[in-house]
RODO-2510 file (C-alpha; in nm, 4 decimals, decimal comma):
residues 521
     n   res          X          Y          Z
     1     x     4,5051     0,2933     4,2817
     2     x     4,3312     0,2482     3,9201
     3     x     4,0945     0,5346     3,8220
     4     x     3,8056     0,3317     3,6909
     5     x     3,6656     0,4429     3,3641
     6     x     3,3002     0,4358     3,3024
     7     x     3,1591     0,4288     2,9288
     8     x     2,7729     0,4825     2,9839
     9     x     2,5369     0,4724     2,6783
    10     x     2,2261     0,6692     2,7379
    11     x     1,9643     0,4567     2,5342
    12     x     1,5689     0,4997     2,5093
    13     x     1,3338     0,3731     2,2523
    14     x     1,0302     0,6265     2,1485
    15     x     1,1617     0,8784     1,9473
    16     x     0,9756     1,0730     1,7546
    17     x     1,1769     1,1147     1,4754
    18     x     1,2557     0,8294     1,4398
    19     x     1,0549     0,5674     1,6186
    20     x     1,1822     0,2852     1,8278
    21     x     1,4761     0,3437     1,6157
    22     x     1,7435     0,1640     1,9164
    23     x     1,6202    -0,1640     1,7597
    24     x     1,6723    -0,1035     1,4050
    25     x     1,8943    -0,3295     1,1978
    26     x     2,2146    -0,2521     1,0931
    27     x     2,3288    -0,5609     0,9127
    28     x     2,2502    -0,8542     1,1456
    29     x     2,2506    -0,6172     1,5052
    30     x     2,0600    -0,3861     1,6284
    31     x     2,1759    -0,0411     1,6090
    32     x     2,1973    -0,0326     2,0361
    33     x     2,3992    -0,3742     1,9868
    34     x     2,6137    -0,1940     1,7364
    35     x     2,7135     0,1040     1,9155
    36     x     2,7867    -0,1375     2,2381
    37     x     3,0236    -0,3754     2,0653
    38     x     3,1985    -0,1208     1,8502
    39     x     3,2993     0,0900     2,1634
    40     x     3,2767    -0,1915     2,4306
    41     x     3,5864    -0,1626     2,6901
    42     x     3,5569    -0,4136     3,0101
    43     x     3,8708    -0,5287     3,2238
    44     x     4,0244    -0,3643     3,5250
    45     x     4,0187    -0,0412     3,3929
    46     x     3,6883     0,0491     3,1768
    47     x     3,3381    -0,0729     3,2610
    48     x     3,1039    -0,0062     2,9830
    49     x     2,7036     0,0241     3,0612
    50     x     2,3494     0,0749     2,8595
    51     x     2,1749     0,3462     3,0506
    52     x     1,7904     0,3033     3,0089
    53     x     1,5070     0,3809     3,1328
    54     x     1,3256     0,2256     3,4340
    55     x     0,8805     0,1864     3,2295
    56     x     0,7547    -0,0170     3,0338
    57     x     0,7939     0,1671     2,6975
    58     x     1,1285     0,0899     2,6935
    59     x     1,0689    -0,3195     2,7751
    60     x     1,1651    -0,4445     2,4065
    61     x     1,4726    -0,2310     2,4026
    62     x     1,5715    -0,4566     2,7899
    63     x     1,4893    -0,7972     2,5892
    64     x     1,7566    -0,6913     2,3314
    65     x     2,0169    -0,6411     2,6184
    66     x     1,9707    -0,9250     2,7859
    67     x     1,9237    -1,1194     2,4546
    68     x     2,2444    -0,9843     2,3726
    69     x     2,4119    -1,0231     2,6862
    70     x     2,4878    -0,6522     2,7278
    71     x     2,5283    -0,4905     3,0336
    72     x     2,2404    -0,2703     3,1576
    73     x     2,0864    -0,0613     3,4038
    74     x     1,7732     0,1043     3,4772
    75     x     1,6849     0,4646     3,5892
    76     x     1,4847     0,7294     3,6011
    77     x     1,2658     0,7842     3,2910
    78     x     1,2594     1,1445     3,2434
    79     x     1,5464     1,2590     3,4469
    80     x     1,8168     1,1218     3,2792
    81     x     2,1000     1,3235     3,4529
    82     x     1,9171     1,1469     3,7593
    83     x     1,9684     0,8269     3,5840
    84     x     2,3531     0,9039     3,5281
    85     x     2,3403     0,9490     3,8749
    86     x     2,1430     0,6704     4,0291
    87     x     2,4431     0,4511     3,8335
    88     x     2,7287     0,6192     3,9755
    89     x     2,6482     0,6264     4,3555
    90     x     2,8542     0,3867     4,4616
    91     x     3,1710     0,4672     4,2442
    92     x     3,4272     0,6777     4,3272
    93     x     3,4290     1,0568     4,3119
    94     x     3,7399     1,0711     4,0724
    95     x     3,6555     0,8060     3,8509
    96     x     3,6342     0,9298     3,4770
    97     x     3,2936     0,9004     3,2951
    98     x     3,2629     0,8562     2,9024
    99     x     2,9353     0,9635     2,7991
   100     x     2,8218     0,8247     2,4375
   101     x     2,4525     0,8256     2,3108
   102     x     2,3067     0,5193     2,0804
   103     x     2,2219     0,7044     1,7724
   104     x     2,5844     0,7553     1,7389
   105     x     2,7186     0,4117     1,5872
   106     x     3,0478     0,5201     1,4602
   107     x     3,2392     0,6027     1,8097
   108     x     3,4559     0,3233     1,8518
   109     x     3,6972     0,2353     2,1741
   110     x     3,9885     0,3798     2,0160
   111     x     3,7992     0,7011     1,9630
   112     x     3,7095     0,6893     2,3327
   113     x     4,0943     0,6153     2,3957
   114     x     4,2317     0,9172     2,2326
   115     x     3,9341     1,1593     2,3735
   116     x     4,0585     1,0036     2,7016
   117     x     4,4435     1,0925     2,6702
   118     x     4,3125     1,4602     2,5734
   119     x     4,1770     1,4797     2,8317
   120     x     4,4042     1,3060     3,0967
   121     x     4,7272     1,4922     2,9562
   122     x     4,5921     1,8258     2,9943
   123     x     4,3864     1,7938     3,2870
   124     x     4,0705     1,8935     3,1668
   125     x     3,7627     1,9202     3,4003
   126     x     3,5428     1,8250     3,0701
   127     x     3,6050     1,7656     2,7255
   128     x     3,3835     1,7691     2,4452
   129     x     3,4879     1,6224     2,0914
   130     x     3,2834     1,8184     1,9210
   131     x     3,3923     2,1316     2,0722
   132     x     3,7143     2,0545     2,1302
   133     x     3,8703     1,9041     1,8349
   134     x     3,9180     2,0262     1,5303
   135     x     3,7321     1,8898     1,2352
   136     x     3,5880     1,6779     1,4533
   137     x     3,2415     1,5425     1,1880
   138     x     2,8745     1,5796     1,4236
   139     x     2,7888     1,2676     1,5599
   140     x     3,1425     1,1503     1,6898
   141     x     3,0535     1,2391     1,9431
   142     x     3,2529     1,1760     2,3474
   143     x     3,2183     1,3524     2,6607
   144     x     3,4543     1,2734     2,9540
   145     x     3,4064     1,4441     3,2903
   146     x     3,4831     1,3024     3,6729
   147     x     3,1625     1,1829     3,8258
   148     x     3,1714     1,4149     4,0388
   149     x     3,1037     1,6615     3,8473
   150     x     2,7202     1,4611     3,8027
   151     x     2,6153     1,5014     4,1828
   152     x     2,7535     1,8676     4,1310
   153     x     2,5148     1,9369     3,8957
   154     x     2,2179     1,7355     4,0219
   155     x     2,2894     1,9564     4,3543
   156     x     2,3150     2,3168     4,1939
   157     x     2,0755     2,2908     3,9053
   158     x     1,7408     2,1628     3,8758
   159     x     1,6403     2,2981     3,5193
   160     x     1,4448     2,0737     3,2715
   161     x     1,7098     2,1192     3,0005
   162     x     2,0149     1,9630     3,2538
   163     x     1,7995     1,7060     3,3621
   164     x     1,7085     1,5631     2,9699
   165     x     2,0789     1,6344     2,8506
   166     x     2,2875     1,5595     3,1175
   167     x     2,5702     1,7662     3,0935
   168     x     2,4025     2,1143     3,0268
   169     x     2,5279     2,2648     3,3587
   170     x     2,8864     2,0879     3,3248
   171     x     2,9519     2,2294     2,9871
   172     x     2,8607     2,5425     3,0835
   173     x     3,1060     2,5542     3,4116
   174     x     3,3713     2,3550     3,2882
   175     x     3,3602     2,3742     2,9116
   176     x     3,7133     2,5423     2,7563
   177     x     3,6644     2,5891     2,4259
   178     x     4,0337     2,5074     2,3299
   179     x     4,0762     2,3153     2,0310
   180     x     4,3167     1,9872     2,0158
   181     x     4,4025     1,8104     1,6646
   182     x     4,3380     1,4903     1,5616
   183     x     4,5692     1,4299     1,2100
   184     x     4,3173     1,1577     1,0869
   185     x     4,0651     1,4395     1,0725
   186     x     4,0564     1,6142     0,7499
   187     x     3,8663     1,9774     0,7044
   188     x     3,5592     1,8292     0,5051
   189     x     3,4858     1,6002     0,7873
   190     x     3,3679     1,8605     0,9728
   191     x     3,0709     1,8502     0,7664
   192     x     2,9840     1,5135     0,7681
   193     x     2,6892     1,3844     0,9706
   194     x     2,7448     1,0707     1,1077
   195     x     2,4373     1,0566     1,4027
   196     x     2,1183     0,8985     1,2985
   197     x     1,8181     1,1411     1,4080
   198     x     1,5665     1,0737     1,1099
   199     x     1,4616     0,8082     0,8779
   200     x     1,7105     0,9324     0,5858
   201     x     2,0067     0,9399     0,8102
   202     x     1,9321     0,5746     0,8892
   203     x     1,8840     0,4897     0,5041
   204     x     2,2582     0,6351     0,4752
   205     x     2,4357     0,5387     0,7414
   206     x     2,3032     0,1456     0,7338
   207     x     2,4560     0,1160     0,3692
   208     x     2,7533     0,2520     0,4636
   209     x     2,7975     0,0625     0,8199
   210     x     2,7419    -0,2517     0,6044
   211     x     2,9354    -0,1616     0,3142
   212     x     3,2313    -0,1027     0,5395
   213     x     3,2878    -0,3578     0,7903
   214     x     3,5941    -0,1870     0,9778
   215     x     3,5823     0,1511     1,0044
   216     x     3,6760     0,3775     1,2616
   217     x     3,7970     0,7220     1,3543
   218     x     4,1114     0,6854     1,1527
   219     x     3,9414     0,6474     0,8042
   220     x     3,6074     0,8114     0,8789
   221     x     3,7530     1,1002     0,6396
   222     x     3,8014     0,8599     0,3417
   223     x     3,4468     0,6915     0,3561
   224     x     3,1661     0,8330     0,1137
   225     x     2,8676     0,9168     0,2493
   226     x     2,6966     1,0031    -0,0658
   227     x     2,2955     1,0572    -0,0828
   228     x     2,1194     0,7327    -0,1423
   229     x     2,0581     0,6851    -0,5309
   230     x     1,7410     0,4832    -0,5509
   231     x     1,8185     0,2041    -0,7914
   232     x     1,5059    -0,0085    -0,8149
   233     x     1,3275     0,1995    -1,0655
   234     x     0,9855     0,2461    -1,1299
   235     x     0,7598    -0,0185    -0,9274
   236     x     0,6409    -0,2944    -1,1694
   237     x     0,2138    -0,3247    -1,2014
   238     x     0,2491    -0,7154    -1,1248
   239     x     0,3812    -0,8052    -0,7694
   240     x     0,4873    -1,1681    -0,7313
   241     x     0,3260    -1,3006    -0,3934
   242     x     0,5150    -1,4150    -0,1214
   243     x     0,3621    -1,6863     0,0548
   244     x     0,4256    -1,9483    -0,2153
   245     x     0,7686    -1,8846    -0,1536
   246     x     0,8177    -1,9221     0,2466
   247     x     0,5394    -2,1834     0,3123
   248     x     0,3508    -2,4906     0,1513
   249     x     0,0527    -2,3335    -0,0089
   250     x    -0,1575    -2,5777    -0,1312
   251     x     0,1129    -2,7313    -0,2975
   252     x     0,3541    -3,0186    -0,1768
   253     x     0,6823    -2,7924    -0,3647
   254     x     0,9351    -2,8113    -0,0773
   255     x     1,0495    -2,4988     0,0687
   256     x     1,4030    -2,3847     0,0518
   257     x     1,5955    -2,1287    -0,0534
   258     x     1,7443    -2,2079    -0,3441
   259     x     1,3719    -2,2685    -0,5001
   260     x     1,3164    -1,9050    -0,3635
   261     x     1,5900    -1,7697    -0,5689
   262     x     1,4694    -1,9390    -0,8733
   263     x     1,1347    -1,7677    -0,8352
   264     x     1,3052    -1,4913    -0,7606
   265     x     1,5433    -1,4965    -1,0450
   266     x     1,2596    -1,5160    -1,2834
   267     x     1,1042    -1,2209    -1,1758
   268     x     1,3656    -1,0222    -1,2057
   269     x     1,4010    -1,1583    -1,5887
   270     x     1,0405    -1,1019    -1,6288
   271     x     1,0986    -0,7409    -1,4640
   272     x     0,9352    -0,7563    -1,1759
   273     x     1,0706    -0,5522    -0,8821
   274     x     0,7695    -0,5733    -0,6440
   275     x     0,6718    -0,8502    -0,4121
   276     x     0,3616    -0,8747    -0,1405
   277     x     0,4990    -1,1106     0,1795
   278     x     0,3638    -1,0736     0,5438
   279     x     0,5624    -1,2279     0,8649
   280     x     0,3582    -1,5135     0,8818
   281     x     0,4429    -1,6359     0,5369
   282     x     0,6597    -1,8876     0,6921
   283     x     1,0189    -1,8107     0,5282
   284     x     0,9149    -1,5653     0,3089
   285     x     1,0705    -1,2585     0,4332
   286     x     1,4192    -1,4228     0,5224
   287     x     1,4498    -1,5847     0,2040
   288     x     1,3484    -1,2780    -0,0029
   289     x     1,5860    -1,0430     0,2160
   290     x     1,8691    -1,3383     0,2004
   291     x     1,8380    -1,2766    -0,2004
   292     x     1,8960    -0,9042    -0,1762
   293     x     2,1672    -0,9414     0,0191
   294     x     2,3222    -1,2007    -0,2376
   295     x     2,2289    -1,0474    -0,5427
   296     x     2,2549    -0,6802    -0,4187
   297     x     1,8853    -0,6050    -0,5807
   298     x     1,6571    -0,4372    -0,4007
   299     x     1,2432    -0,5362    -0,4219
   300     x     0,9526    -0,3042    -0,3628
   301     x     0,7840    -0,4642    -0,0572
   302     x     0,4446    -0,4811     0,0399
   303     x     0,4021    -0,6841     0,3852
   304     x     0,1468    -0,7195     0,6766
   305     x     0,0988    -0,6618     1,0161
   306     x     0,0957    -0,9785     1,2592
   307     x    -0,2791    -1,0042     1,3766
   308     x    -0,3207    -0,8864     1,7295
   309     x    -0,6124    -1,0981     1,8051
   310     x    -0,8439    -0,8987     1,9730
   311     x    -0,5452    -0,7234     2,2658
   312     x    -0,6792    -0,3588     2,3612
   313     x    -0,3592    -0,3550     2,6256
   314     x    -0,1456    -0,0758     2,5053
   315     x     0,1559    -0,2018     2,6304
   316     x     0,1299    -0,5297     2,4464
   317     x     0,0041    -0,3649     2,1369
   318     x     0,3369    -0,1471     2,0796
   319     x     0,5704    -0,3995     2,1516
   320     x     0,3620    -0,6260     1,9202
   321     x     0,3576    -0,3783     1,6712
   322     x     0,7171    -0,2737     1,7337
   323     x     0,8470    -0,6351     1,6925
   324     x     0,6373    -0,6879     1,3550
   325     x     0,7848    -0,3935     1,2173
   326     x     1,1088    -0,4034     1,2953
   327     x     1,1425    -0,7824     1,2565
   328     x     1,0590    -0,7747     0,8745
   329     x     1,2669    -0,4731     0,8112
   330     x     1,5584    -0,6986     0,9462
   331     x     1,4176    -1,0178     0,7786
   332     x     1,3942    -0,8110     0,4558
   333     x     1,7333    -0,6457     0,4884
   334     x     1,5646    -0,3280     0,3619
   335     x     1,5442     0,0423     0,5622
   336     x     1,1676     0,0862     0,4857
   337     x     0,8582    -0,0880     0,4032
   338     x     0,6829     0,0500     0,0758
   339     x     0,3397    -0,0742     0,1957
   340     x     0,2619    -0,2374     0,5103
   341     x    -0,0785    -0,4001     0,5504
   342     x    -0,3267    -0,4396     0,8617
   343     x    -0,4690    -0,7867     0,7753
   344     x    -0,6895    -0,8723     1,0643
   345     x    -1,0546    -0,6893     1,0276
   346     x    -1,0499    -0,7138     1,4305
   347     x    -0,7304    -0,4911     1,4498
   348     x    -0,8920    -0,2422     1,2108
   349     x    -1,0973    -0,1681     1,4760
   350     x    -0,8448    -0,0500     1,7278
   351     x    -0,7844     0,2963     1,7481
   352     x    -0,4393     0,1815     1,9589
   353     x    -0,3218     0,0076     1,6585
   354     x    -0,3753     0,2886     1,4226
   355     x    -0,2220     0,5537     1,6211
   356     x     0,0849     0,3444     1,6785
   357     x     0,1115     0,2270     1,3197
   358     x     0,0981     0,6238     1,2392
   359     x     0,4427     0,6651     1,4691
   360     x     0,6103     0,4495     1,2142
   361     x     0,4761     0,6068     0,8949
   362     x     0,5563     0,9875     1,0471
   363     x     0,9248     0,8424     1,0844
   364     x     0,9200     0,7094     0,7589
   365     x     0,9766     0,3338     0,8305
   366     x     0,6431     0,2924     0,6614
   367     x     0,5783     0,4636     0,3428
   368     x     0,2050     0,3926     0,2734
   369     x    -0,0332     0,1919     0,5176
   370     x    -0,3293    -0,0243     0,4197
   371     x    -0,5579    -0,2787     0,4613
   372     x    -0,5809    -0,6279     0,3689
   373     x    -0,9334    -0,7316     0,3525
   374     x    -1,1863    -1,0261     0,2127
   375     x    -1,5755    -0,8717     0,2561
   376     x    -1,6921    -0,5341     0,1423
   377     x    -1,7851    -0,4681     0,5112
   378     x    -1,4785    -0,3972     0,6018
   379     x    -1,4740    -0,1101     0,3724
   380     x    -1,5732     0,1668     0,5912
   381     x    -1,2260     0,1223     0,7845
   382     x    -1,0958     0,3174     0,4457
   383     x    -1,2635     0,6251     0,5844
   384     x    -1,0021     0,6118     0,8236
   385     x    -0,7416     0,8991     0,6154
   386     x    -0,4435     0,6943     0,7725
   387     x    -0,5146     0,4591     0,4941
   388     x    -0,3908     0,5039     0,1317
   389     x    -0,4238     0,1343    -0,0098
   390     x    -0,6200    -0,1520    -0,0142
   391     x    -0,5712    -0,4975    -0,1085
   392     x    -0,9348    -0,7652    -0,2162
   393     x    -0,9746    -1,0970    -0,3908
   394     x    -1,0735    -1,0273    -0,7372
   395     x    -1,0779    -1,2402    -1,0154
   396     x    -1,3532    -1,3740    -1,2982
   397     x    -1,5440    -1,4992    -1,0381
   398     x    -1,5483    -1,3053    -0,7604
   399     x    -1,6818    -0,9992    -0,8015
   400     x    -1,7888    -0,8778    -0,4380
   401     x    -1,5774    -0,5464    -0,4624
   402     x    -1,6378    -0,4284    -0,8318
   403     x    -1,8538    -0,1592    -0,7348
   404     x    -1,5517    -0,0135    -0,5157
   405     x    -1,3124    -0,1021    -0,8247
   406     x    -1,5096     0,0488    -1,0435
   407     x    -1,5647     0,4241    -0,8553
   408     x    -1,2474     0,4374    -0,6723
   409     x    -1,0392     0,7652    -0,7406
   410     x    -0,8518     0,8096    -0,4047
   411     x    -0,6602     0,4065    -0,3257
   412     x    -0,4120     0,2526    -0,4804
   413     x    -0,5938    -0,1174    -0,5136
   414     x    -0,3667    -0,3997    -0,5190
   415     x    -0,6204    -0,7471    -0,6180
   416     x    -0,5080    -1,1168    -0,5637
   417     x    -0,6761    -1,4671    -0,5923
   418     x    -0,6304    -1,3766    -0,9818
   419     x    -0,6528    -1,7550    -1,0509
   420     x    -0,8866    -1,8415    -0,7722
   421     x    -0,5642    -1,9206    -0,5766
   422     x    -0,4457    -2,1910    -0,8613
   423     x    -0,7804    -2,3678    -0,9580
   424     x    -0,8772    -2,1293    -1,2850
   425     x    -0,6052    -2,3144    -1,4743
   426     x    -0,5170    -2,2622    -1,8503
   427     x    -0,7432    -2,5687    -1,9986
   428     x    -0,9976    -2,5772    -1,7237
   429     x    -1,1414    -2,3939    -1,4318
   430     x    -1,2122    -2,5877    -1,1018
   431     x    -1,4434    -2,4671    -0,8652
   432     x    -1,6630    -2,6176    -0,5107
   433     x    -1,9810    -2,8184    -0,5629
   434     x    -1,8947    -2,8636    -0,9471
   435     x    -2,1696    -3,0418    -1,0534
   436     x    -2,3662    -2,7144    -0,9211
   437     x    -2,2046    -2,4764    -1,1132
   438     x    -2,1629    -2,7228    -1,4638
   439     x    -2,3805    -2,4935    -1,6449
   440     x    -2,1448    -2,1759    -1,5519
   441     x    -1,8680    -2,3832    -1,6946
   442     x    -2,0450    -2,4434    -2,0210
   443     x    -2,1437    -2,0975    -2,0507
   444     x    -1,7797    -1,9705    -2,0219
   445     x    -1,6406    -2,2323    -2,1878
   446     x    -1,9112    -2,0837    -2,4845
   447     x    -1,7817    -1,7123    -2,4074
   448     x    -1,4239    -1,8172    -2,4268
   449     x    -1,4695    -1,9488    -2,8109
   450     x    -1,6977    -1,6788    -2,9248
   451     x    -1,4431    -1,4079    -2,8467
   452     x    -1,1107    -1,6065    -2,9301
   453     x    -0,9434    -1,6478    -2,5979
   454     x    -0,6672    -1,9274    -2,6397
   455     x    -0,7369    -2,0345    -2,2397
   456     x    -0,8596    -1,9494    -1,9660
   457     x    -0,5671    -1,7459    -1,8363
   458     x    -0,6165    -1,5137    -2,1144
   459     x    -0,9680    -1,4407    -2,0706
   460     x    -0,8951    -1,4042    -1,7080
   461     x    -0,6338    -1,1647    -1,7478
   462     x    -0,8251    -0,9828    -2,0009
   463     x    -1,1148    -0,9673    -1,7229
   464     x    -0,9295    -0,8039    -1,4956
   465     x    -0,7430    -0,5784    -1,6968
   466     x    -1,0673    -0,4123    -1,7888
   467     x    -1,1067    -0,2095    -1,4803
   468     x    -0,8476     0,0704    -1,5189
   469     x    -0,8710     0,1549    -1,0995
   470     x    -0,6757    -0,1582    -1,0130
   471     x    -0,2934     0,0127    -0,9651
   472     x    -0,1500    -0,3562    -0,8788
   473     x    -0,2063    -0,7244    -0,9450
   474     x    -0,0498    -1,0182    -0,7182
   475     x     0,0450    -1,3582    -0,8544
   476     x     0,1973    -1,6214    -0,6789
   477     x     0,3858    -1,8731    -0,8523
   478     x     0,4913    -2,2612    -0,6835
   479     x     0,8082    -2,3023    -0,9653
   480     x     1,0165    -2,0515    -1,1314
   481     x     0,8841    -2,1952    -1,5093
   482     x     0,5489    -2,0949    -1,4236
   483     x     0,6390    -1,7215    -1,3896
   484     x     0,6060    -1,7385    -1,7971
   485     x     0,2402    -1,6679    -1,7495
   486     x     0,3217    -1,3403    -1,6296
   487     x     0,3403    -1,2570    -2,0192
   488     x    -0,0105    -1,3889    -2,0687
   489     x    -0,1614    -1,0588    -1,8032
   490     x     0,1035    -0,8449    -1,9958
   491     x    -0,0335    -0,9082    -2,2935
   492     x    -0,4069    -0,9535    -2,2208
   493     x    -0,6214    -0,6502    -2,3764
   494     x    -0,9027    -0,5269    -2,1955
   495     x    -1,2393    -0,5918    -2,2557
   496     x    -1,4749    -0,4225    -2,4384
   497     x    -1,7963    -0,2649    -2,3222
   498     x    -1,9819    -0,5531    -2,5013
   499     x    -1,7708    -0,8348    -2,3740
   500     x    -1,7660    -0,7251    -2,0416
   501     x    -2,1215    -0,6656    -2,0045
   502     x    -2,1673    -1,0289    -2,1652
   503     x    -1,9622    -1,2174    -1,8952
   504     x    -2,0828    -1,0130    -1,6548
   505     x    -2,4645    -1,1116    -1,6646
   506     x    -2,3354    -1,4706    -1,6849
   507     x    -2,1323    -1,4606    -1,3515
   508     x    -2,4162    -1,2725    -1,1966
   509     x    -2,6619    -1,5279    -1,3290
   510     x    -2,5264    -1,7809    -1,1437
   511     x    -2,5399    -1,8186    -0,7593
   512     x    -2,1503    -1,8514    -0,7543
   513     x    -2,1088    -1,5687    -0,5748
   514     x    -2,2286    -1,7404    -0,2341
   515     x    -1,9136    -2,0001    -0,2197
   516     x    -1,6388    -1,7779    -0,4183
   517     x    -1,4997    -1,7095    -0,0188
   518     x    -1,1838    -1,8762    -0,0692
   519     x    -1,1084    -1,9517     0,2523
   520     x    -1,3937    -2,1471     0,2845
   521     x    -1,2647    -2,4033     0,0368
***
């Protein structure tokens, strides 16, 4: 008779130091997808298994199985040695259990095969790999016991610490602490780390997982694991906004992605490494993460929470959350988000949302949070210290938040709608109900002559540049030519006291400030 070998994966999502990390990307997986195919044995003699558990926290992290067709079952939540358990009832005594965890990716079946032959040929009640072979680096990590030895220690030990790790009471009975060799194991691999437990061991193990497509225990010792050299340098002042470049934005320009790697192109000429995108920028985020990958360059990003629309149901609002997150880190092909925006006012309102969004940022997914807003209302959600960034129309015209520019010392402010989204252009300025707001024009038009601006861009740019608070400006650009104005805000000198007073009175003169609502065009 066959002794049936079981390979169970005890998988969760929630960790707290790094959160919901089962369903972070590792190339074009997940990292619970990863670990399953690279150690996946299934014909007459090996079954292998996801062990998860049986709530609702863990309901994302079920999609992804059964998206992936990977075979699953649920347990107990808490007890997982229960869970182990509750899976093996109805298998035989004798049959041999391999258990693996999911934050170890780079166990692989042949791995599993030669822990198994250790422990078959010298008849071993349990065997450890880290204990029991030599060199062996942390996070290859096997166990292989009889399944017996589970019900054993469900029936004479009923501690806390046995229950959460499984094996605690095994290892303790059964553990010998001889060691066996393994000649592909070299002394310095013993002090390689090769389990991802925080945000930095992701950012690590990611580039190398992708870098090397087949490795396994046999050349583990000839991989570099070197710390992560950040390469994108200093973060330009100009971001180049996304939403032109995943979705027709007032513009007819059709969307593909070889016109995203023009624009793209061009920025980098231009020296920009930053870009603001959000998931609902149509292709945005794919396109700018299918560059990366291309070119090997790696952007700043600043992106944005999907609205939430009103939900209070906590469930819904950390899968929501979860999928947002973890869905533009993928789309991106990047291991953190530099600034990630909430853009709905109603969502600012949500304690839920906030305290969830925090579990991210403590792992270090998220490096600064923010908000994304339109009216000066929605100001007082700053208060909140979660927050360290802000991001507000502000251009020539549109003035509603230059009290707030003016005495910020605490935000980083990004502004947009620099060129009143396109229609301040470089030989005229359009704006609603012109005939109302002719006079404006005239007086501008007067301004822009008196002081010797060549166009309107530069005296916009030179408008804006005035106000020494502003940390970050976003332009969006339709065609990769057009990202030659980026030279004209470059260039453009601040205002002085005189000229800014000036233009000043003769925006505030006018009654444009009642119809400068963009979105209301």
């Amino acid at each position: 008779m066959i002794i049936k070998t079981y390979v169970l994966i005890q998988a969760r999502l929630g960790s707290s130091r790094l959160y919901q990390k089962n369903l972070l990307p590792i190339g074009k997986s997940s990292l619970i997808e990863f670990c399953y195919r690279n150690v996946c044995l299934n014909n007459e003699k090996f079954k292998t298994v996801v062990l998860i558990p049986d709530d609702n926290k863990n309901k994302l992290l079920e999609e992804e199985l059964k998206k992936k067709k990977i075979k699953y079952f649920k347990g107990s939540e808490t007890n997982v040695l229960l869970r182990f358990s509750q899976y093996l009832i109805n298998k035989q005594e004798n049959c041999n259990v391999v258990r693996l965890t999911s934050d170890n990716p780079f166990v692989d079946r042949g791995f599993i095969k030669f822990c198994l032959k250790i422990y078959e040929e010298n008849n071993l009640d349990y065997f450890f790999s880290h204990d029991n072979l030599k060199y062996n680096p942390y996070g290859l990590s096997v166990e292989v016991f009889k399944a017996c030895k589970i019900f054993e220690s469900i029936k004479n030990s009923k501690s806390k610490k046995n229950q959460e790790h499984v094996t605690t009471y095994i290892k303790k009975k059964y553990s010998k602490r001889t060691k066996f060799f393994c000649r592909y194991f070299k002394k310095s691999c013993s002090k390689l780390n090769l389990s991802i437990d925080n945000h930095n061991d992701f950012r690590v193990i990611k580039r190398v997982l992708e870098k090397n497509k087949f490795i396994n225990y046999k050349n583990i010792s000839n991989i570099s694991f070197d710390k992560i050299q950040d390469q994108k340098g200093n973060k330009s002042k100009i971001l180049i906004g996304g939403v032109q470049i995943g979705k027709k934005y007032f513009s007819n320009e059709k969307i593909t992605q070889k016109r995203a790697n023009q624009i793209l192109n061009s920025a980098i000429k231009n020296k920009i490494n930053f870009i603001d995108t959000a998931s609902d920028y149509g292709k945005s985020e794919q396109f700018i993460g299918n560059f990366s990958l291309k070119k090997n360059f790696s952007f700043y990003i600043s992106t944005k929470l999907n609205s939430l629309k009103g939900h209070k149901n906590h469930n819904y609002i950390r899968d929501k959350i979860t999928r947002s997150v973890i869905n533009s880190l993928k789309l991106l092909n990047v291991d953190q988000l530099d600034y990630f925006f909430i853009h709905n006012p109603k969502d600012l309102k949500n304690k839920l949302i906030i305290d969830e969004l925090q579990k991210f940022k403590k792992t270090g997914l998220i490096k600064k949070l923010g908000i994304s807003i339109y009216e000066t209302k929605d100001l007082k959600f700053l208060k909140k210290s979660i927050f360290e960034s802000i991001q507000i129309p502000f251009n020539l015209f549109d003035h509603r938040f230059i009290y707030f520019i003016k005495k910020n010392k605490k935000f980083k402010i990004f502004v947009r709608s620099l060129l009143l989204r396109g229609n301040i252009k470089k030989n005229n300025i359009l704006l609603p109900k012109k005939n109302k707001y002719s006079t404006l024009l005239k007086k501008i038009e007067l301004f822009r002559k008196e002081y010797n601006y060549k166009n309107y861009f530069d005296l916009s740019f030179s408008f804006i540049n005035s106000f020494k608070s502003i940390s970050y400006f976003i332009l969006g650009f339709q065609k990769a030519k057009q990202l030659k104005l980026l030279r004209s805000l470059q260039r453009a000198k601040p205002m002085n006291k005189e000229k800014l007073k000036k233009i000043l009175f003769i925006i505030k003169s006018s009654s444009v400030s009642e119809n400068i609502d963009l979105r209301k065009w």
